[in-house]
C-alpha positions in Angstrom: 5.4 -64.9 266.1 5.1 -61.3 267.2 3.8 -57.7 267.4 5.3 -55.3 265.1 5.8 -50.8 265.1 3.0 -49.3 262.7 2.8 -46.3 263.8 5.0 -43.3 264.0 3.6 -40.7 267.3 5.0 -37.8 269.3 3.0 -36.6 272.0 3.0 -33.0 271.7 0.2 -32.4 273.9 2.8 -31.2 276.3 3.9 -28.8 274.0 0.8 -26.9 273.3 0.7 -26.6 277.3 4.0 -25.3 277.1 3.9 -23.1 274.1 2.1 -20.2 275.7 4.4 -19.7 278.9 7.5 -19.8 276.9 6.4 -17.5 274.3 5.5 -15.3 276.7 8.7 -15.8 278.5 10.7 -14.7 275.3 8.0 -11.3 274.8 6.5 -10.5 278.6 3.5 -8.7 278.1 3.3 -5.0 280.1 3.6 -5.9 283.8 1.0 -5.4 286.0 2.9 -4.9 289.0 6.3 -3.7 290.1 8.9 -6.7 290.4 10.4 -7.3 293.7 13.8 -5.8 294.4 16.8 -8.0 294.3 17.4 -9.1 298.0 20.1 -6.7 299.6 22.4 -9.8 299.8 23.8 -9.4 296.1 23.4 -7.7 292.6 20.5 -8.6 290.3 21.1 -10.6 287.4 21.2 -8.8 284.4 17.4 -8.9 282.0 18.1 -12.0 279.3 15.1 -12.6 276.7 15.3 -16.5 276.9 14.7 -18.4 273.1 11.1 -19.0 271.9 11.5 -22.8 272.7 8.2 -24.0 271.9 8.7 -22.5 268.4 10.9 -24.8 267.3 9.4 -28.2 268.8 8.5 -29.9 265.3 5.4 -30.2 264.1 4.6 -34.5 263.2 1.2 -33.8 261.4 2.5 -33.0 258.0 4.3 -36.6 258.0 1.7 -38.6 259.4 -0.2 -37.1 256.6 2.3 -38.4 253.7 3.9 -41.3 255.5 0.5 -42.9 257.2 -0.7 -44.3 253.8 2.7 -46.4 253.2 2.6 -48.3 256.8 0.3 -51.4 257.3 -0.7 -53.9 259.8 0.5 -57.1 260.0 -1.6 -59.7 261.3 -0.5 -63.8 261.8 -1.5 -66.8 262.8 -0.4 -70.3 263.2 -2.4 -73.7 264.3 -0.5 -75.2 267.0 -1.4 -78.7 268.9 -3.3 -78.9 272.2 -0.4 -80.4 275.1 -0.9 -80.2 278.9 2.1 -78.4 279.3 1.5 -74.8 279.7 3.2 -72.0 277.7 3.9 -68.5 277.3 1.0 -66.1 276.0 2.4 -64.5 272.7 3.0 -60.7 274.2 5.7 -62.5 276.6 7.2 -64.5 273.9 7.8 -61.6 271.7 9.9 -59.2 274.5 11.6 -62.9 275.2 12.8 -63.0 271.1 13.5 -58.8 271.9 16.2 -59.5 274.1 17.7 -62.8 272.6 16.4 -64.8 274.7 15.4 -68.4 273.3 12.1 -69.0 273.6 10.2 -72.7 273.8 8.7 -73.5 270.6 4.6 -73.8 271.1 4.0 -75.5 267.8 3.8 -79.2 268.9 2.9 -77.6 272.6 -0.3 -75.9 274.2 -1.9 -72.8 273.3 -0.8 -69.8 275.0 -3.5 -68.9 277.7 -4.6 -65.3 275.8 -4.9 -67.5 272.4 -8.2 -66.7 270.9 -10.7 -69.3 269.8 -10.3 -70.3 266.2 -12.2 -68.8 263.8 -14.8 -70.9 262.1 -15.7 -69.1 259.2 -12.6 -69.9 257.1 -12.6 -72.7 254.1 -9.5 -73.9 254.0 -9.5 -77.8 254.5 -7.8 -77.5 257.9 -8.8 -78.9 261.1 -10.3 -76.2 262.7 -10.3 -77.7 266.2 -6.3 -76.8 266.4 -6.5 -73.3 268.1 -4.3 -70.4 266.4 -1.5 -68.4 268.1 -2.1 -65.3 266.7 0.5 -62.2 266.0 0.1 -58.4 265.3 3.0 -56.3 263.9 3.9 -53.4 261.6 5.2 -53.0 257.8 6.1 -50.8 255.1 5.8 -50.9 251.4 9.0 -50.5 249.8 7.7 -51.7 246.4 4.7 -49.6 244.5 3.6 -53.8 242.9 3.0 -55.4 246.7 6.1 -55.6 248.1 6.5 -54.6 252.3 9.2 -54.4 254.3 8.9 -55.7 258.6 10.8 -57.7 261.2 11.2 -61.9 260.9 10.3 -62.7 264.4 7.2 -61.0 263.2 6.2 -63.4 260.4 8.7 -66.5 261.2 7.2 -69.4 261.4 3.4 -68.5 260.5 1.0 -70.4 258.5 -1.0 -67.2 257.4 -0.2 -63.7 257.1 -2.3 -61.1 256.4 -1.8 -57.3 255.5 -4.5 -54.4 256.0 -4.0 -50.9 254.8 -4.7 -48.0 256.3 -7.8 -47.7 253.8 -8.9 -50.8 255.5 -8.2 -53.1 252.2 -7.0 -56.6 254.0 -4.6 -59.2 251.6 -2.9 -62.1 252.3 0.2 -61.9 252.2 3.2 -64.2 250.6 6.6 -64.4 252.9 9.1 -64.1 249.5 12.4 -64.3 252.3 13.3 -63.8 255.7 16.6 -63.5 257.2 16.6 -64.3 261.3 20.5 -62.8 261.5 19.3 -58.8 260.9 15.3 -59.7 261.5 14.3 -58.9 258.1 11.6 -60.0 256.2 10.2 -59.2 252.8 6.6 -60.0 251.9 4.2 -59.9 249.1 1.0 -58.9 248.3 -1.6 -58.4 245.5 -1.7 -54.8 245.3 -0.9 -52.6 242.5 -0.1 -48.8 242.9 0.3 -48.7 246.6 1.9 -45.2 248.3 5.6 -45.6 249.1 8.3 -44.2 251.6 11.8 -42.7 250.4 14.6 -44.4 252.0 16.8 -42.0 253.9 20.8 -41.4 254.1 21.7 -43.3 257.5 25.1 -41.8 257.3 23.4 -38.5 257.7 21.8 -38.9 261.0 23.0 -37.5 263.5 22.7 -38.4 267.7 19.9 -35.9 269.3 17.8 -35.4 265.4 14.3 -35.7 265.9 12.5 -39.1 264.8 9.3 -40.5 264.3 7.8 -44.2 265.0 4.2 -45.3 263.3 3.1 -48.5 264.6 1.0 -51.0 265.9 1.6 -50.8 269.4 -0.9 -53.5 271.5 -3.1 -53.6 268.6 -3.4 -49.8 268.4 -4.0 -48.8 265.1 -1.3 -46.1 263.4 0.0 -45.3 266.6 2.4 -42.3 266.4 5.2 -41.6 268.7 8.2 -39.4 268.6 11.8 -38.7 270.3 15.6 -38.3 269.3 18.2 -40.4 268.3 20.0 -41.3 271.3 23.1 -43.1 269.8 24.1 -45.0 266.4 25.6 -47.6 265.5 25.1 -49.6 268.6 26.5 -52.8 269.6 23.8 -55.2 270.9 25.7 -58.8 269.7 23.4 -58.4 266.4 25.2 -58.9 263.2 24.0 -55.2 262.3 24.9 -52.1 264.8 21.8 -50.4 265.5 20.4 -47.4 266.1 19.4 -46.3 269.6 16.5 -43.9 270.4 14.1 -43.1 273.2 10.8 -43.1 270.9 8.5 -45.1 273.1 8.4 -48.6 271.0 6.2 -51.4 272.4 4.8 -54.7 271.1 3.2 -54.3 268.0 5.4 -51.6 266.9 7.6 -54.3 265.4 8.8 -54.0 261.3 7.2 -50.1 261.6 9.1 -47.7 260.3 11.7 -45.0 261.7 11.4 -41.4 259.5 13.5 -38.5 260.1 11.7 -35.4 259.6 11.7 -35.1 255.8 9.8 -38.7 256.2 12.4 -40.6 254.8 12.9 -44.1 256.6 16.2 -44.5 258.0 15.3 -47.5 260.3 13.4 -50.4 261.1 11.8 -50.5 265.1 12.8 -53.8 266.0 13.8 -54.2 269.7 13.6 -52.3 273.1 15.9 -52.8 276.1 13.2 -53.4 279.2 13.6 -54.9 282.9 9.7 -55.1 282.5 8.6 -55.8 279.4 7.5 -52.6 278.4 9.2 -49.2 277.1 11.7 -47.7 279.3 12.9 -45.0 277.2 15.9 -47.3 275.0 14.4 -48.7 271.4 16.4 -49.9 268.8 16.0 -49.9 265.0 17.4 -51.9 262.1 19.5 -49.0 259.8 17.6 -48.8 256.4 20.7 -49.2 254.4 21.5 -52.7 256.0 17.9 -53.8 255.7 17.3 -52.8 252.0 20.6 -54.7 251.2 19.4 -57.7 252.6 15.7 -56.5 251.1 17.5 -56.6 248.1 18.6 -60.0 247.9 15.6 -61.6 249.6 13.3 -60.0 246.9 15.7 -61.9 244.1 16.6 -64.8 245.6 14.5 -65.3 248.3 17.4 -65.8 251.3 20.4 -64.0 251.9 24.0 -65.0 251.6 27.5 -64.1 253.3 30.9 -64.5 253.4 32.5 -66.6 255.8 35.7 -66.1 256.8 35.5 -70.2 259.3 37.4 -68.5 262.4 36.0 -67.4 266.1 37.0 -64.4 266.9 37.6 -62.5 270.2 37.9 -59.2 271.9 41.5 -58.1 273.4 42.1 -55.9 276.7 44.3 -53.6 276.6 45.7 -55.3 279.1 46.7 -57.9 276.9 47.5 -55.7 274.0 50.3 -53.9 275.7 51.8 -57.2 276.8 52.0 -58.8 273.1 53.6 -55.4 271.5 50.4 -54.4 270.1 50.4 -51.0 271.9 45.9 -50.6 272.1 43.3 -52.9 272.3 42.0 -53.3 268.7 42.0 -56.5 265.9 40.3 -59.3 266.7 41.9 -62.0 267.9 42.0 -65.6 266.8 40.6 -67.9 269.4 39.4 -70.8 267.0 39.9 -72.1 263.2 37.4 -73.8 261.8 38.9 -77.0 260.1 39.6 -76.9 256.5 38.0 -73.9 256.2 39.1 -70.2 254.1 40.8 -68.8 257.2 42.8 -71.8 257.9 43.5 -72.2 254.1 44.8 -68.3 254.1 47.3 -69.5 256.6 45.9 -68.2 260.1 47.0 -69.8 263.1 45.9 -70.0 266.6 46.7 -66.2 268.7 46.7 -63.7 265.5 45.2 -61.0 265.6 43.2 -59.6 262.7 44.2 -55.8 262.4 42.8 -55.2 258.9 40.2 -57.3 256.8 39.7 -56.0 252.9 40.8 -53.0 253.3 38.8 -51.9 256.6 40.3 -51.1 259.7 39.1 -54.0 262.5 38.6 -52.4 265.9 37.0 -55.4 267.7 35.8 -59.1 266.9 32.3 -57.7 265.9 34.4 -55.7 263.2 35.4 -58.9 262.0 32.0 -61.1 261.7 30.1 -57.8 259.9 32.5 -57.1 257.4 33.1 -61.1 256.3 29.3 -61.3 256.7 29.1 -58.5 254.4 31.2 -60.1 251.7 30.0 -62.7 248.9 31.5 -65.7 248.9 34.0 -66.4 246.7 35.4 -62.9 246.9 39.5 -63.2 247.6 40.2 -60.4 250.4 43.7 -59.6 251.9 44.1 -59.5 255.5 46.3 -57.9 257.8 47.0 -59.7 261.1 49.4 -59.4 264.3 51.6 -62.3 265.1 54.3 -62.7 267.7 55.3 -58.8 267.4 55.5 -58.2 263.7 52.4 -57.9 260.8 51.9 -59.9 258.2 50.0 -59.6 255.0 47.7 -62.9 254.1 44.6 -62.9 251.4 41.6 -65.7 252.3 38.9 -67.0 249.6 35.8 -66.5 251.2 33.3 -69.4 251.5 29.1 -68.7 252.0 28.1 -69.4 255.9 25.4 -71.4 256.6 22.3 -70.8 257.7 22.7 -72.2 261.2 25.8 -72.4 262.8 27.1 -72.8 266.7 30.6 -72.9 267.8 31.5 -76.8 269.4 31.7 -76.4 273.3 35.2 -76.6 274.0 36.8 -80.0 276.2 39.5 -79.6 278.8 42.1 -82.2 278.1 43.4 -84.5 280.4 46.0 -83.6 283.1 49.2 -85.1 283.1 50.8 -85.7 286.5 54.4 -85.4 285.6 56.3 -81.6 284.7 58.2 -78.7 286.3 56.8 -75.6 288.4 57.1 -71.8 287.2 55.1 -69.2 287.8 52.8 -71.2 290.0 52.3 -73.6 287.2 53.2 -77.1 286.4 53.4 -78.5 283.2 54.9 -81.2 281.0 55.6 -81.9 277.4 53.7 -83.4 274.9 53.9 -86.9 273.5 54.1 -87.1 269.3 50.7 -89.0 269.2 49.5 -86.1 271.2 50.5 -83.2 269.3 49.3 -85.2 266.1 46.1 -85.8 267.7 45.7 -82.5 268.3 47.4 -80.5 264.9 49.7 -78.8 266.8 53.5 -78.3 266.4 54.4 -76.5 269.6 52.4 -76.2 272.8 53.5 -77.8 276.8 50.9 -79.1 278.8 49.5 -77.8 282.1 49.4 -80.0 284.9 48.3 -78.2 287.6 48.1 -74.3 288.7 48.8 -72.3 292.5 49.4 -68.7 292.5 49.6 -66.3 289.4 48.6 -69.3 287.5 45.4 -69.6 289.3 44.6 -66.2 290.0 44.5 -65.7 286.2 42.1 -68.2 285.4 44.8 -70.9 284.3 43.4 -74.7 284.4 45.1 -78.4 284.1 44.7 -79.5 280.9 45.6 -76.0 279.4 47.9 -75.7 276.5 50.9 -73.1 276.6 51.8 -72.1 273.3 53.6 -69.0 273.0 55.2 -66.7 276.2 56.0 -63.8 275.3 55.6 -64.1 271.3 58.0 -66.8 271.8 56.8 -70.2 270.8 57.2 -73.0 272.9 57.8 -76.6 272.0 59.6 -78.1 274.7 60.1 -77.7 278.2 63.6 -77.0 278.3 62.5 -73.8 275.7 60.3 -72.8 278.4 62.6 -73.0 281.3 65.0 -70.8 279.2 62.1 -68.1 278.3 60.9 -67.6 282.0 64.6 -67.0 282.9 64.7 -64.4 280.9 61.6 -62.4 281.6 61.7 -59.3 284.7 59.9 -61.8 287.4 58.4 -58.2 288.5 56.5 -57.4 285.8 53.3 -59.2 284.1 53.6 -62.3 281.8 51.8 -63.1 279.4 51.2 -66.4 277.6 48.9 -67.5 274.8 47.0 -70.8 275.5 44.6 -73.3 274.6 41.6 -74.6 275.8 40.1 -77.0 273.9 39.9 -76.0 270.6 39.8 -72.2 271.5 42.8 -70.0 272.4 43.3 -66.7 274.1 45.8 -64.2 275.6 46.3 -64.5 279.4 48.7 -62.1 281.7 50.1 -63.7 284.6 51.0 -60.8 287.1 53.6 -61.6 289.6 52.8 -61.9 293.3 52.7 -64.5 296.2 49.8 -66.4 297.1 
């Protein structure tokens, strides 16, 4: 449960105060007294009208007028159990779901200590002894017959939701879908003819344009504030890059919506980045096209669905890029393979590295995960990946991925206390059983590490699968690789750890 944006505000007290030097800066007025000379240590400077600044600071009013109407509060509740245990009061828990951070579920635990009494006017069968967790947020309408837009982590999990308008009309609200991956939710109320805001071009904004916020902020009513696009398409971990600005967003601003200023929305105020919980200049916002595609398909079918490609993908370092002949750091390297799955079926293997995926250029592993996501299932897509120095072209059937899934914490296998040392390693082959046990058809096993081994972050019971884009099956193989290789210059070696894999550079050196 959560606070939500409402409001939209820039403070431009300031620049009424300002207005009147500046102008008169740009058209001084008749002096009233002779200017000082310019010291005798150097020239003058030369007379320079400066710019009328203050007339062209932007003037909100206009769009609080027309976009005001179309942005409601959101108000939630849900009964949770009395425990001993003491928990978080709700403001907290909302900047601890802002910045990913998991927080304890209150439903079967005690009331937070700012939880209000419950009401007792309501007539709904319930036990009204349970006390309520309430929530405050922010919302749009996007549909003229009920429909508003606003953040999940503002309505997830609530057993009532209601919706007032800025004419004070109050409805209870129906959640028709919520997605938790791009914290959108879509919900419904009954309301006929209701004012609406125009979506706007995302593609068109550009860093330092001036936008507006209209929120909820602490239970403030259509709170407006202002400020300017500080970056886009920002990389937070979130399956959507957002959009950065430095309008001042606080609790309760949540699900309001972000206008440029010909009061089209082209974001959703969804998170700030805070070391106290409250603004500190850096918001972010949900880009409206992302949102109204997953709008979209939570208005027809109520949840969202996504391609899944059943791999884990992984950054490389340039580092490591130069050292498997891939020249830059881009692609996104295969680290894991998810077991019967479409990118195992398309003939991926352990090390590639995904250069292009339908068409798109990958950059990073984020690439990856957004443009599968972005998919539907079922869609065939070629690929492009990077394997042992040369590209290959391979197509993978897409599959839907699920709702909730975590990658398997990875197990260090066994060390082996037999093998040969190079490179500040010791290693030994594998038996048959073991290879079949673990799928592979090449790989030597790490026994123990000193040295270069060590100092890159080697461990026994690591796999060694490839040096040098050469595969490695048997220790002899091995042997014959490292002989070949300029003992001056950095090796690198693709291992396994677990079920994972990734790129390591050995660089030569004592010690």
């Amino acid at each position: 449960m959560s606070n939500t944006f409402r409001h939209l505000a820039l403070a431009l007290a300031g620049a009424a105060a300002l207005q009147a030097p500046l102008h008169g800066l740009a058209q001084p007025a008749a002096p009233v007294a002779t200017p000082p000379a310019a010291p005798a240590s150097g020239p003058a400077l030369p007379a320079a009208p400066l710019p009328d600044l203050a007339r062209a600071l932007p003037d909100f009013s206009v769009l609080v007028e027309l976009a005001g109407p179309a942005v409601v509060n959101i108000r939630t509740s849900e009964k949770i159990k009395v425990s001993p245990n003491a928990q978080l009061d709700e403001q907290m828990r909302e900047f601890l779901r802002r910045f990913g951070i998991p927080v304890p579920q209150q439903r079967k635990g005690a009331p937070a200590p700012n939880t209000p009494a419950p009401d007792d006017d309501d007539d709904d069968g319930d036990d009204d002894a349970s006390p309520q967790r309430r929530g405050l947020g922010s919302g749009f309408v996007i549909g003229a017959d009920g429909y508003v837009m606003t953040n999940a982590h503002v309505v997830d999990e609530a057993d009532e939701v209601m919706v007032t308008l800025t004419d004070k009309r109050e409805f209870k609200a129906k959640v028709v879908g919520l997605d938790r991956r791009t914290d959108v939710a879509v919900l419904k109320i009954d309301a006929t003819g209701l004012p609406m805001l125009r979506m706007g071009d995302v593609g068109k904004l550009k860093v330092g344009e001036w936008v507006m916020a209209i929120g909820s902020p602490f239970g403030f009513d259509n709170t407006v504030t202002a400020g300017i696009v500080s970056a886009k398409a920002r990389d937070t971990g979130d399956l959507l890059p957002l959009i950065q600005t430095d309008v001042a967003i606080n609790p309760g601003n949540s699900g309001g919506p972000l206008l440029n200023l010909r009061g089209e929305v082209v974001g959703i105020n969804s998170q700030i980045y805070s070391q106290s919980g409250g603004f500190m200049g850096i918001s972010f916002a949900i880009p409206i096209d992302e949102a109204m595609r997953v709008a979209d398909q939570l208005r027809s079918k109520g949840r969202v669905t996504r391609g899944m490609l059943g791999v884990y993908p992984d950054d490389l370092t340039k580092e490591v890029a130069e050292a498997i002949g891939l020249g830059k750091p881009q692609g996104a390297l295969v680290t894991r393979i998810t077991a019967g799955g479409p990118g195992e079926k398309a003939g991926l293997e352990l090390g590639d590295v995904i250069t292009r995926f339908n068409g798109k250029p990958v950059e990073k592993a984020v690439d990856l995960r957004r443009l599968a996501a972005a998919t539907p299932p079922g869609t065939k897509v070629p690929m492009q990946v990077f394997r042992r120095g040369s590209y290959k072209d391979l197509h993978a059937t897409l599959e839907a991925l699920p709702d909730d899934r975590s990658a398997p914490t990875p197990e260090p296998e066994a060390p082996v206390q037999t093998g040969a040392q190079a490179w500040g390693l010791i290693v030994s082959e594998l038996t048959d059983a073991q290879r079949k046990e673990l799928k592979l058809s090449a790989g030597i096993k790490i026994d123990a590490v000193d040295g270069s081994a060590a100092r890159a972050g080697l461990r026994p019971g690591d796999l060694i699968l490839s040096v040098t884009n050469t595969e490695i099956k048997t220790l002899k193989q091995f042997q014959a690789v490292l002989a070949k290789v300029d003992k001056t210059k950095p090796l690198q070696m693709l291992v396994r750890r677990g079920d994972a894999v990734t790129f390591v550079v050995l660089k030569p050196g004592k010690g």
